[in-house]
C-alpha positions as CSV (number, residue, x, y, z in Angstrom):
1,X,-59.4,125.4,164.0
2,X,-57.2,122.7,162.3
3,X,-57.7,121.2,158.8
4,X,-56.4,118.3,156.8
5,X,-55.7,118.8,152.8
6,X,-57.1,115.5,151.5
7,X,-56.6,114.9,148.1
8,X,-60.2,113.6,146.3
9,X,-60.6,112.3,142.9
10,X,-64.4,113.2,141.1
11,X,-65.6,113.4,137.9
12,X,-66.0,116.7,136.5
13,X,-68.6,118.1,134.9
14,X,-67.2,117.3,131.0
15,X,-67.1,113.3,132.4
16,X,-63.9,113.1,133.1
17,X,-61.6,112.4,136.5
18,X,-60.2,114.8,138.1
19,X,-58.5,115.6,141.3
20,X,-58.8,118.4,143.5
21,X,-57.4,119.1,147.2
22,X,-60.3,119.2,150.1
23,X,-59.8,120.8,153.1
24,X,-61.3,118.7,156.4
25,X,-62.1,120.8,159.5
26,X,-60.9,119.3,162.7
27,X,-63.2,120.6,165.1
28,X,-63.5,118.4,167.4
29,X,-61.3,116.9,170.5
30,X,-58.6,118.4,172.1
31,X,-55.9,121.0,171.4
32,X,-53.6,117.6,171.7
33,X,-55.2,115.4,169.4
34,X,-58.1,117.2,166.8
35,X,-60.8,115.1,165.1
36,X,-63.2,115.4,162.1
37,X,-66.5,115.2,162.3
38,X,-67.7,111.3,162.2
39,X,-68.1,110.1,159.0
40,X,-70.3,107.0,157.9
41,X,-69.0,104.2,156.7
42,X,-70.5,101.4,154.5
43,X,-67.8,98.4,155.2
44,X,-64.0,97.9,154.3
45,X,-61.9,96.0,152.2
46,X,-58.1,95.4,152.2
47,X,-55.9,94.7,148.8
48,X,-52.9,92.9,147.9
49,X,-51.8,93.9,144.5
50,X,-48.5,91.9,143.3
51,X,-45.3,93.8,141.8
52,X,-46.4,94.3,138.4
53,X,-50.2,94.9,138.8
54,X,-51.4,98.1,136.4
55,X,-55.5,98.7,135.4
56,X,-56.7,100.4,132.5
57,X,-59.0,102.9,132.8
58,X,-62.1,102.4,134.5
59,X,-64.6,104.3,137.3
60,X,-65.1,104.1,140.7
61,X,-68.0,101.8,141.0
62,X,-69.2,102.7,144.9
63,X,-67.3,106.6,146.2
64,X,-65.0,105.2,148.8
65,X,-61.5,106.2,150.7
66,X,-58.4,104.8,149.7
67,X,-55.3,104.3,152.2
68,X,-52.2,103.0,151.0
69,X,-50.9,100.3,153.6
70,X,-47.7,99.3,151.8
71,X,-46.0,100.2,148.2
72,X,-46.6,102.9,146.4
73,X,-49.6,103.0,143.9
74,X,-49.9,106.2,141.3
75,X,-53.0,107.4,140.1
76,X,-53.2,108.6,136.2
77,X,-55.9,110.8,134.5
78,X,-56.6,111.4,130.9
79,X,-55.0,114.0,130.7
80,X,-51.7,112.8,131.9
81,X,-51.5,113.7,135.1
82,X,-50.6,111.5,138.0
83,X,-50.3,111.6,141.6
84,X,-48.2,108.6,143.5
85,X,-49.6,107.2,147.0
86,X,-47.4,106.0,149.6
87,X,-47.7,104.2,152.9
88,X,-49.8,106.3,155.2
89,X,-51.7,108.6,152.4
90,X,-55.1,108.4,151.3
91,X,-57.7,109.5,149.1
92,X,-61.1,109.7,148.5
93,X,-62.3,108.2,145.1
94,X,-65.4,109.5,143.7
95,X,-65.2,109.7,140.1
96,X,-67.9,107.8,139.3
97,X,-69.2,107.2,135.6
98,X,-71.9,110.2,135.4
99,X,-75.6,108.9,134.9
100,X,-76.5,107.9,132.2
101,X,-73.2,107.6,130.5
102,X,-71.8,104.7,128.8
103,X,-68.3,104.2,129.9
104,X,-65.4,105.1,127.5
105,X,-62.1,104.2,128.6
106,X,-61.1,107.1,126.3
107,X,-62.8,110.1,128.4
108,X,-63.9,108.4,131.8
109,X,-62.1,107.2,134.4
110,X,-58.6,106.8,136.1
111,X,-56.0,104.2,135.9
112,X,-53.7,103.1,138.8
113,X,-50.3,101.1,139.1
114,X,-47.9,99.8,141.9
115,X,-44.6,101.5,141.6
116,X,-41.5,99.9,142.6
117,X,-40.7,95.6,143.5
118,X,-43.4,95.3,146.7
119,X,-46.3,94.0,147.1
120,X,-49.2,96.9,147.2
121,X,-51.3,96.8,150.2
122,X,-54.2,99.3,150.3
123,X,-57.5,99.5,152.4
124,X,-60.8,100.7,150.9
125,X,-63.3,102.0,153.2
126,X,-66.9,102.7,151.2
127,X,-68.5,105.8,152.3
């Protein structure tokens, strides 16, 4: 069997975001051209983010995938770390604020920026 490594951001059990690398079994289909399983969806959004455009930290309000279109968007944790998105890549955002928690932009969260002088273009797909 075939697999994908798909990046996926989550909230750990301390609070904060984290990434980790999921593998995604492609059972299905043919030798030629493997599948996942079908996944549920809950609706879709695209983005235009102008040159420029950074966030501060906040959570992922709904879990969702992410799939860079155009630009190049990076991703920074607390802790410093960063990954960079370009067209074509994707991620699945799930760091949530944990329940019952109040957020802090000091311990929760991720932050995200365009890289580079183009317009970002991203598609959101709620699971």
């Amino acid at each position: 069997m075939t697999t994908l490594t798909l990046p996926t951001l989550y909230t750990a059990a301390d609070g904060r975001a984290r990434f980790r690398d999921d593998p995604l079994p492609l059972a299905d289909g043919t030798p030629a051209t493997r599948l996942s399983a079908l996944m549920a969806s809950g609706g879709c959004q695209f983005r235009r983010s102008p040159p420029g455009f950074a966030s501060g930290f906040h959570c992922t309000t709904t879990p969702q995938w992410l799939v860079v279109l155009q630009g190049r968007m990076e991703i920074g944790l607390q802790d410093g770390t960063a990954r960079v998105f370009g067209p074509g890549e994707c991620f699945y955002s799930n760091d949530t604020l944990p329940e019952g928690a109040t957020f802090d932009p000091a311990v929760h969260g991720h932050r995200s920026r365009l890289l580079g002088d183009e317009p970002l273009v991203t598609l959101f797909v709620r699971a």
